[in-house]
C-alpha positions, -999 to 999 in steps of 0.1 A, spaced: 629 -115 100 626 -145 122 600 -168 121 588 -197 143 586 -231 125 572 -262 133 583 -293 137 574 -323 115 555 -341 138 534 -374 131 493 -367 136 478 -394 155 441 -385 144 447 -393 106 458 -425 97 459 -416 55 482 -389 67 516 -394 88 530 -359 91 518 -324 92 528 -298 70 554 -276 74 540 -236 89 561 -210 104 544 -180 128 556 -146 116 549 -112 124 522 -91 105 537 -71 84 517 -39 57 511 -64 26 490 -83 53 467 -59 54 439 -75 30 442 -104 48 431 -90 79 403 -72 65 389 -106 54 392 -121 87 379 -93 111 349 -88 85 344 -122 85 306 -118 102 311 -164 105 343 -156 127 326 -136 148 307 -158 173 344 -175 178 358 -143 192 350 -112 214 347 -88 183 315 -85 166 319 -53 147 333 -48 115 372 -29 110 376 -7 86 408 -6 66 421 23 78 414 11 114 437 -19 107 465 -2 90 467 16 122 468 -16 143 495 -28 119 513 4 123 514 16 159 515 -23 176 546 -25 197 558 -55 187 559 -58 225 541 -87 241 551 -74 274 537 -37 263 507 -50 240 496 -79 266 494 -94 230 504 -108 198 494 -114 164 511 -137 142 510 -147 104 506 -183 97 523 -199 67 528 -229 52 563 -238 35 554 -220 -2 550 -187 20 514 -190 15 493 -170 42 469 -198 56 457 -181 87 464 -161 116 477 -170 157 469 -153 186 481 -148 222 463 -125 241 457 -114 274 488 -126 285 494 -127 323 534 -125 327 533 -129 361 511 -157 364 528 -171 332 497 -176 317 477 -166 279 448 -172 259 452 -184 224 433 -181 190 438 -194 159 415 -194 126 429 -212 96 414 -197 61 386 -218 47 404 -233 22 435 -245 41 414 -262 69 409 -298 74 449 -304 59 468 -300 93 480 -262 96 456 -259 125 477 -288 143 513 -279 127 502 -235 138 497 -245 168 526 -265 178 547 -238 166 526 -218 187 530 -238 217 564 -241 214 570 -199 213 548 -197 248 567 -226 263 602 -218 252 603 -181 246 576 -169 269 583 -191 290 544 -193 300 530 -221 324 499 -224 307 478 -217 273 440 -218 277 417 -211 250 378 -204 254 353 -228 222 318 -224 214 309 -262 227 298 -268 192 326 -265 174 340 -304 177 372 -295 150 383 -274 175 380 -290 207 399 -322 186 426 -304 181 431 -289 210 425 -323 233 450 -335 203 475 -314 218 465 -325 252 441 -296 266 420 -308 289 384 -291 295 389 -275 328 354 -255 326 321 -253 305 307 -213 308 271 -218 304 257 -197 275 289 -175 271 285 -168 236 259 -151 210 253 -155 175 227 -129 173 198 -158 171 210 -182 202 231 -185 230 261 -213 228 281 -227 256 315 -223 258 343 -249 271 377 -236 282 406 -256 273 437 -255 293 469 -273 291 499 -270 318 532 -273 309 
């Protein structure tokens, strides 16, 4: 199976650290099926996405099974994140994709204890890269509780630029957050 890998590229936010590591984006296959039962039950991801309700297993083996594969079908896709031992570190998204106004959303979560060591960065390159040069998309925008500061970094790393703040978009259950959409244009 193909996969998308990412270029060593030199990080300009770390100076202890001159290149990120090595990921490749690859499509979710059965034996992933654990890992997206962590993820979509993860009740601390939830305020970062549109989904506030738990999956059940069986619920996602059917999501693994009957997905198209077809972004153009699906308006979607889900991809695997690894790093270069084959390691699952986290997972991409491009959703509601917009073919004729060559334009997506993107997600990413990285697992907790891969963050902070450039897969976020290096996933989303790759990432990038697959929209630009396969997709052949205009634009990527992706929607950030205002809060989370990692985030909005690493996407103004990659050269998003804020292009709106949606005024308390989001809900934890307690409080409402503010949300920033990022957008870059290729």
């Amino acid at each position: 199976m193909n996969s998308l890998t990412s270029h060593l590229i030199p990080k300009q936010s770390s100076p202890t650290r001159s290149l990120s590591p090595l990921t490749s984006l690859r499509a979710i296959e059965p034996e992933d099926l654990d890992f997206l039962y962590r993820i979509e039950n993860d009740v601390k991801l939830w305020n970062v996405g549109i989904t506030n309700v738990p999956y059940s297993r069986y619920a996602l083996h059917d999501y693994v099974a009957n997905a198209s594969g077809d972004i153009y079908t699906d308006r979607q896709v889900r991809l695997i994140v690894e790093n270069a031992d084959h390691q699952v570190v986290g997972i991409a998204d491009i959703v509601n994709f917009d073919p004729g106004n060559r334009r997506a959303e993107i997600g990413l979560v990285i697992e907790q204890p891969f963050r902070g060591q450039g897969y976020g960065l290096s996933a989303m390159q790759a990432l990038q890269k697959y929209a630009l040069e396969v997709l052949h998309l205009h634009q990527l925008y992706a929607v950030i509780d205002a809060t989370n500061e990692t985030c909005l970094q690493l996407f103004r790393q990659l050269g998003y630029q804020e292009s709106a703040r949606l005024k308390e978009w989001l809900f934890d259950g307690r409080e409402y957050r503010d949300a920033i959409v990022m957008q870059v244009v290729f």
